[in-house]
C-alpha positions as a Markdown table, in Angstrom:
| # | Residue | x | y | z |
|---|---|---|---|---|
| 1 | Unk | -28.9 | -175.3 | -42.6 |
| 2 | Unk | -30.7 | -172.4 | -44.9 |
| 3 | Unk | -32.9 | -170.2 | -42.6 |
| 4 | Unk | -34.9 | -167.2 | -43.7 |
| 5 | Unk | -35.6 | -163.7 | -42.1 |
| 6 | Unk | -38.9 | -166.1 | -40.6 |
| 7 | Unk | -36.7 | -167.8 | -38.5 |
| 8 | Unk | -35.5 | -164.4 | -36.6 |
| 9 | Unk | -36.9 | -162.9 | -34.0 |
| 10 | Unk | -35.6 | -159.1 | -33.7 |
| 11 | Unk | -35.6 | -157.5 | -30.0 |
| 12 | Unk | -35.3 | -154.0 | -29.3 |
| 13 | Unk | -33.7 | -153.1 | -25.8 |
| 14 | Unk | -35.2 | -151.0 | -23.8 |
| 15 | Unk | -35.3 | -152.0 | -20.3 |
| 16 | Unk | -32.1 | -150.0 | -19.1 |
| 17 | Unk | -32.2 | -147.4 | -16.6 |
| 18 | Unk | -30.8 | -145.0 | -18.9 |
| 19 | Unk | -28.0 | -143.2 | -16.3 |
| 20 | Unk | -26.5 | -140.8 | -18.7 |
| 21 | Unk | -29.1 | -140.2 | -19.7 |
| 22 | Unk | -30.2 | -139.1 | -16.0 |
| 23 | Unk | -33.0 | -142.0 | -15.3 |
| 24 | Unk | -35.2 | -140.8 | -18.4 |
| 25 | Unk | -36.3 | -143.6 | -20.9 |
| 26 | Unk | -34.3 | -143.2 | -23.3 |
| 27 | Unk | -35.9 | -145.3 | -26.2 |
| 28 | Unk | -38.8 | -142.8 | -26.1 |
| 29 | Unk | -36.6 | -139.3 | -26.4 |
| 30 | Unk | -37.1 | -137.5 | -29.5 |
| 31 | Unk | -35.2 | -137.4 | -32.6 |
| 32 | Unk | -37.2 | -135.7 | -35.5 |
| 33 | Unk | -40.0 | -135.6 | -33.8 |
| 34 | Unk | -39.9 | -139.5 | -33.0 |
| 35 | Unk | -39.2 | -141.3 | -30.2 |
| 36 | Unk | -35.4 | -143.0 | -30.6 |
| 37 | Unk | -37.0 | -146.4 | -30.5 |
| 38 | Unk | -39.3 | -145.9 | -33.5 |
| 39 | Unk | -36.5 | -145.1 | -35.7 |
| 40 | Unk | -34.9 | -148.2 | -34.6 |
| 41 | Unk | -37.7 | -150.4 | -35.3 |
| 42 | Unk | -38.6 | -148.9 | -38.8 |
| 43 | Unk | -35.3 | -150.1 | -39.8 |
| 44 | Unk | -34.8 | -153.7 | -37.4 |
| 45 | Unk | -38.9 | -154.8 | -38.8 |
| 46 | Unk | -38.2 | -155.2 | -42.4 |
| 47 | Unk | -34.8 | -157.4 | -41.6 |
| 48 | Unk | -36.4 | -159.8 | -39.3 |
| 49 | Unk | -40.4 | -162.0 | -39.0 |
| 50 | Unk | -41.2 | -161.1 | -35.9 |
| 51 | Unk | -40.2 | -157.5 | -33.4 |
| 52 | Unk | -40.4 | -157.4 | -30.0 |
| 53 | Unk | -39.4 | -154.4 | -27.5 |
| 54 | Unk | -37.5 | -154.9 | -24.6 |
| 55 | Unk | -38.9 | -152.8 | -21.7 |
| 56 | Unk | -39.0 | -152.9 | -17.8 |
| 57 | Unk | -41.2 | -149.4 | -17.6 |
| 58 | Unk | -43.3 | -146.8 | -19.5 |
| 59 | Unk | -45.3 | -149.8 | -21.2 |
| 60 | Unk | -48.2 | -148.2 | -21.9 |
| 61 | Unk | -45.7 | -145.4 | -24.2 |
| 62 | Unk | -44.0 | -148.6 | -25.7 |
| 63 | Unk | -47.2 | -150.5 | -26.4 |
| 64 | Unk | -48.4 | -148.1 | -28.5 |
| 65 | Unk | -45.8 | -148.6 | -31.0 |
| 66 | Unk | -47.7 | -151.8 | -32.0 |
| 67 | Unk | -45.3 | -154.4 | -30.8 |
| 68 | Unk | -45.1 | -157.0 | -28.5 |
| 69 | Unk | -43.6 | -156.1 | -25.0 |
| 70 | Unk | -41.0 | -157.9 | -23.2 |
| 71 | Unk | -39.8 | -157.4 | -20.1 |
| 72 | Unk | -36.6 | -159.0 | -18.3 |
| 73 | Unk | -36.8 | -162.3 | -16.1 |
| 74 | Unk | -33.9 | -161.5 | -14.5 |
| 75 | Unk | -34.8 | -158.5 | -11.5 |
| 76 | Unk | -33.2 | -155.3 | -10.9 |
| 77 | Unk | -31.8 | -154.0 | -14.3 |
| 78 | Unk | -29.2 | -156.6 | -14.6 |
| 79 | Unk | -28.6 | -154.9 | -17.9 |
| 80 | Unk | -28.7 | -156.1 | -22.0 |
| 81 | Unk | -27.6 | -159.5 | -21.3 |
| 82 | Unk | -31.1 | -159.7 | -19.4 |
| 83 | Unk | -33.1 | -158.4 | -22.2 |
| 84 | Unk | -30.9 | -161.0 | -24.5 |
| 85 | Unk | -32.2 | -163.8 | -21.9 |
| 86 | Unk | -35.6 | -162.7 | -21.8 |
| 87 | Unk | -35.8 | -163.0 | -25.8 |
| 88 | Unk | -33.9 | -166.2 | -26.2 |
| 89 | Unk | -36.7 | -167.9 | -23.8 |
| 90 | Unk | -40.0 | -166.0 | -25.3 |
| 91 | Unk | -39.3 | -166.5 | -29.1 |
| 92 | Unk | -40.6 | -169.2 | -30.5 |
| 93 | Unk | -37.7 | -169.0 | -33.7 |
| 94 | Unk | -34.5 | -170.4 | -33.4 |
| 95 | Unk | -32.5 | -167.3 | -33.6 |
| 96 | Unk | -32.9 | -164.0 | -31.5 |
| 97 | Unk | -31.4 | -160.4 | -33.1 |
| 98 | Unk | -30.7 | -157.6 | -30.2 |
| 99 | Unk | -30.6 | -154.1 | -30.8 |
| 100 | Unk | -30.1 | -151.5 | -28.4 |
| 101 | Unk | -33.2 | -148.3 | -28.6 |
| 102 | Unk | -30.7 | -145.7 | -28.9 |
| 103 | Unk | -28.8 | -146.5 | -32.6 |
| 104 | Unk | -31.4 | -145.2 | -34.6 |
| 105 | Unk | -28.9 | -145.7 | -37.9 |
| 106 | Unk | -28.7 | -149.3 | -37.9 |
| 107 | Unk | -27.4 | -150.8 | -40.6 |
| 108 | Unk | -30.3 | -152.0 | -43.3 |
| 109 | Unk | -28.4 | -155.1 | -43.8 |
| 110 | Unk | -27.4 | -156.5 | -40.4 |
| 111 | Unk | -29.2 | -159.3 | -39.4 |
| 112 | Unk | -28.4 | -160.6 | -42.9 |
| 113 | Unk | -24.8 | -159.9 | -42.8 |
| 114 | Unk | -25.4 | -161.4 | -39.3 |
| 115 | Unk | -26.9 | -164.3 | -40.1 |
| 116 | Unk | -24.1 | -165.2 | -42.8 |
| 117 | Unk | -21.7 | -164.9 | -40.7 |
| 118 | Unk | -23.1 | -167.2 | -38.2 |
| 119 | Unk | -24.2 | -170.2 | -40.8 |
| 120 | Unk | -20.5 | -170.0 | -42.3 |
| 121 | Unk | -18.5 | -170.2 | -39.5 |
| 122 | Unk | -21.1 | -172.5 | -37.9 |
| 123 | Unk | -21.5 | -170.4 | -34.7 |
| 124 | Unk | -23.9 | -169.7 | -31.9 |
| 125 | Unk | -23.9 | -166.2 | -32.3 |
| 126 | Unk | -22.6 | -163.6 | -34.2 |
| 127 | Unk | -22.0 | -160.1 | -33.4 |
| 128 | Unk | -20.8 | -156.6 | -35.1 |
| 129 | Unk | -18.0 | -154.8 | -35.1 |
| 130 | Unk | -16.7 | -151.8 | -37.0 |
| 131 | Unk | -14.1 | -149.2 | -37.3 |
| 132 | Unk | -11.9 | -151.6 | -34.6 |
| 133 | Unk | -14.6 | -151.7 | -32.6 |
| 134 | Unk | -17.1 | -154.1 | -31.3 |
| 135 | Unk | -20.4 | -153.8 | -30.8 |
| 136 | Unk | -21.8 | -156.8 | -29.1 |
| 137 | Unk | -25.1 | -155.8 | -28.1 |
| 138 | Unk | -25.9 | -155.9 | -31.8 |
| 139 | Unk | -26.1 | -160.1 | -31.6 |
| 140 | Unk | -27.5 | -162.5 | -33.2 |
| 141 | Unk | -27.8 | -165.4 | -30.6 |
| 142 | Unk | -29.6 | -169.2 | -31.5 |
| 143 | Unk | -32.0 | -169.4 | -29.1 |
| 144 | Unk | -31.0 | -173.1 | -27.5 |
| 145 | Unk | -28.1 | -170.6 | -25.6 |
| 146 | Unk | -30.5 | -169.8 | -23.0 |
| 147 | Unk | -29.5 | -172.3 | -20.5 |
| 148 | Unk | -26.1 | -170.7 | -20.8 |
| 149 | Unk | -27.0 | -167.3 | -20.2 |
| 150 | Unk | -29.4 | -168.2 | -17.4 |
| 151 | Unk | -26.7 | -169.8 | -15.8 |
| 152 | Unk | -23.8 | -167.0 | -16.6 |
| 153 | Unk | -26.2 | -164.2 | -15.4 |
| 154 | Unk | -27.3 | -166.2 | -12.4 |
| 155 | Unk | -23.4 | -166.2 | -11.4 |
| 156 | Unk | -23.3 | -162.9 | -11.7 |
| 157 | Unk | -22.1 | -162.2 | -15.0 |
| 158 | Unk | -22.8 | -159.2 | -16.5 |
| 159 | Unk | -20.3 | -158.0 | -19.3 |
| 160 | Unk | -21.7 | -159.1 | -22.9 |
| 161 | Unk | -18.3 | -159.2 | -24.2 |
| 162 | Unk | -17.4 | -161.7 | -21.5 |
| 163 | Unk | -20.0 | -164.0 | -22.4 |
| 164 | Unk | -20.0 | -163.8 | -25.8 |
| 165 | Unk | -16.5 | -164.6 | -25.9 |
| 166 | Unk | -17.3 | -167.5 | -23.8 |
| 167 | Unk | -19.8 | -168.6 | -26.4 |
| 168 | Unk | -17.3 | -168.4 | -29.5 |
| 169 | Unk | -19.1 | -165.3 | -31.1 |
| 170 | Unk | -18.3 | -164.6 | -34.4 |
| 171 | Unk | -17.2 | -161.2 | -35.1 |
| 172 | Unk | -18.5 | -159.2 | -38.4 |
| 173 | Unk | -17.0 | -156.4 | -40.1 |
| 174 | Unk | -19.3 | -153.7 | -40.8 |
| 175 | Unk | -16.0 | -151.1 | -41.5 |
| 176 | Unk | -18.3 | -149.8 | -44.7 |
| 177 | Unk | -20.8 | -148.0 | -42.3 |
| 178 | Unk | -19.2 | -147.5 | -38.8 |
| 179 | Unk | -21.6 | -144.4 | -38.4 |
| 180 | Unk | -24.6 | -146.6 | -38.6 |
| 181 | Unk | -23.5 | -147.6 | -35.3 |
| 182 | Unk | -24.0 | -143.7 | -33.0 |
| 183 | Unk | -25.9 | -144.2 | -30.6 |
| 184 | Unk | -27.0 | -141.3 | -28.4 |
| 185 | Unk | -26.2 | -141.9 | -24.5 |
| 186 | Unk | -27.1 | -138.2 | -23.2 |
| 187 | Unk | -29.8 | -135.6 | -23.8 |
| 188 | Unk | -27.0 | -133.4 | -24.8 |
| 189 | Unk | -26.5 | -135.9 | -27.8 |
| 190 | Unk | -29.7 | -136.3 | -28.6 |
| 191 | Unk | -30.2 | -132.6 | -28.4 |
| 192 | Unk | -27.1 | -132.3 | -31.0 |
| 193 | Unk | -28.4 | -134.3 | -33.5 |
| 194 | Unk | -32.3 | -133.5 | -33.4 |
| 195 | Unk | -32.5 | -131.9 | -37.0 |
| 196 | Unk | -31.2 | -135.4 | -38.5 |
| 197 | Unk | -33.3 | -138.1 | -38.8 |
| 198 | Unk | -33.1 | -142.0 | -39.5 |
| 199 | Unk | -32.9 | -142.2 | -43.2 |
C-alpha cells in the first residue's frame, strides 16, 4: 500500500533524564545559539505531516517551540521505548517516526529511506543503521504495534534493540552519512561542537 509523508507522524524524544548529561534537559542545551531540539525538528518537520515532542518536564520551554507535547504513559522514565508507546497510541496516522533530541544532523532523507524500506520488505518497523552500527531509536513503527509494546514494557522490557528484534525490524543502511547520526550525550560534547550548526 502507497502512503505519503501525511500518513507519518514524526516524534521527537525528549522525556529522558538526561544522566550524562548530569540531570539537565538536554533537548533544550544550546548549539549555535539554539536549543538541540530545534535543530532536530527543523530537519524531522519537512520529512513527516504531523511533529510532536516527546517530554516529561520543562513544558512550558518545549511548548514554545510551536508543537504539540507528549508526554510518556508509562511512569518513572522507563526510557525511549515509552516515548515510542506514547506516540504509537496519540497519533491518529498509521505510522509513527522517533527521533532522539540530541542528533541535531539527521539525515534529510530518513523517514523516506525509512519508509521504503518498510513497504518493501513488508515490515512493521524499520530502523537505521550506519557505519556497522544501529541506531534503533531512529524507527519508523506502524502504529497497530502498540498492544505489543504496552505489553513488552509492562514486563519490564526496556532495551529497544530487544524489542525491535522481536518485531522483525528492518534494518536500513544509511553508510553514505554515518555522521548525520552524532548525537551529543554530555555538556562537554555539546561544548565541543558549539561553533557548528545543523546545516
Amino acid at each position: 500500500m502507497n502512503m505519503s509523508r501525511r500518513d507519518i507522524t514524526g516524534v521527537i524524544l525528549a522525556g529522558g533524564l538526561a544522566r550524562r548529561m548530569g540531570g539537565v534537559d538536554k533537548g533544550l542545551q544550546l548549539l549555535a545559539g539554539r536549543p538541540l531540539v530545534a535543530h532536530v525538528a527543523e530537519r524531522l518537520a519537512p520529512q513527516v505531516g504531523a511533529l510532536l515532542i516527546n517530554a516529561n518536564r520543562s513544558h512550558v520551554e518545549y511548548a514554545a517551540l510551536g508543537y504539540p507535547l507528549l508526554a510518556d504513559e508509562i511512569p518513572d522514565f522507563a526510557g525511549p521505548l515509552a516515548g515510542l508507546h506514547a506516540a504509537l497510541v496519540a497519533s491518529t496516522t498509521p505510522l509513527v517516526v522517533t527521533v532522539p533530541c540530541d542528533s541535531p544532523y539527521l539525515p534529510l532523507d530518513l523517514v523516506g529511506r525509512l519508509h521504503v524500506a518498510l513497504l518493501q520488505k513488508g515490515a512493521d518497523l524499520a530502523i537505521a543503521r550506519a557505519a556497522g552500527r544501529v541506531h534503533p531509536v531512529f524507527c519508523l513503527c506502524r502504529t497497530s504495534l502498540a498492544p505489543q509494546l504496552a505489553s513488552f514494557l509492562g514486563g519490564g522490557g526496556r532495551r529497544v534493540m530487544q524489542w525491535c528484534g522481536e518485531m522483525g525490524g528492518v534494518e536500513v543502511d544509511f553508510d553514505d552519512q554515518p555522521a548525520a547520526f552524532s548525537n551529543f550525550n554530555t555538556l562537554d560534547d555539546l561544548a565541543g561542537k558549539s561553533g557548528q550548526t545543523s546545516a
